[in-house]
Each structure stands twice: as C-alpha cells, then as structure tokens.
N, C-alpha and C positions, 0 to 999 in steps of 0.2 A: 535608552532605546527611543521614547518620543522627542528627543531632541536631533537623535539623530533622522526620525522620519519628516520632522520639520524644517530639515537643512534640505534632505532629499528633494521635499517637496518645493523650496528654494527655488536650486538648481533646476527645477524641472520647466520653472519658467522665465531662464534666463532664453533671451536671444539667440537664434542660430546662429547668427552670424552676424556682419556688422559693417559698414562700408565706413571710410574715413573722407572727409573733405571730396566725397561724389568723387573717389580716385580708387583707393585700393579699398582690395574684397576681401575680410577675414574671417576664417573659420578655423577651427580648434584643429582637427582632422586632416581637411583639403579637399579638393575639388571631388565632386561625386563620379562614381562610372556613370560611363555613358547610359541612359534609362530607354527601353523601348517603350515606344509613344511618345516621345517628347522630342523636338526637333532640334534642341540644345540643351546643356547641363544649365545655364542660366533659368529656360524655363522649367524646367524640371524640378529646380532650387525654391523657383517660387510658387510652385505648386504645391508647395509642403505646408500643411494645415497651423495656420500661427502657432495654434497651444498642440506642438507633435508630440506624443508619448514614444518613446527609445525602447524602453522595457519597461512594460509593455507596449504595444504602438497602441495609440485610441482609436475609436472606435470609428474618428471621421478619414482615417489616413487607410492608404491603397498599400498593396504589398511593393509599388515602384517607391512612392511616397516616404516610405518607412525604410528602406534602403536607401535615398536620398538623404534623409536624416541624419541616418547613422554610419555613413560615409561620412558624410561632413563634419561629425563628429569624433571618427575613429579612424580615417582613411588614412593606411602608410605609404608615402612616396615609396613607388617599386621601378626596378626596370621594366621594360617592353618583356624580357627574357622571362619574368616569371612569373 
C-alpha cells in the first residue's frame, strides 16, 4: 500500500501537458471545453495552478481550473451530436 501511494504521489507531479520543438501540443486526454471567464482554452490551460490536484483539486485551483485539468486529462473526442 505505501508504495503504491508513493507512485500516486509520482504521477501527481508529472506535467499536464507538454509542447514538442515549440510546434505541437500534447496532452493525455485533449483539448479542454470551452471555460467561462477565459477568452480561449489556450488561456484557460495556462491558468491551471503548476502543482493541480485532479482528486482531490488543491486548494489554490478554482472550480473552472480544476475542470481544465481534468479535461486534459480525461477528455474523450465526441461528436457535436452528443
């Protein structure tokens, strides 16, 4: 069990995300919804507190913030339809 909470704890401070050769933008998940208050998902992205908690979110992350996260994290390609 403490090894598995020191793996947890690992992952908890890998990168969101990662750009390659200042060209393409990777994330695990994919692009975030659209966030009210933010005037694009690019700022929106980088509004996300360096060290973000998922589950739980920390203490410094907003409820937009923490659905950025974990969008980019978890977001599945959908149509418009659904």
């Amino acid at each position: 069990e403490r090894l598995w909470e020191m793996i947890n704890q690992a992952y908890d401070r890998l990168p969101l995300s990662a750009v390659i050769d200042h060209d393409v933008f990777c994330v695990h998940g994919g692009l975030p919804r659209p966030v009210e208050g933010f005037t694009s998902r690019l700022e929106a992205i980088m509004a996300v507190p360096v060290i973000a908690g998922v589950n739980p979110p920390n203490e410094f992350e907003t409820a937009e913030t923490h659905q950025v996260a974990s969008d980019c994290l978890w977001s599945d390609p959908a149509s418009e339809d659904q």
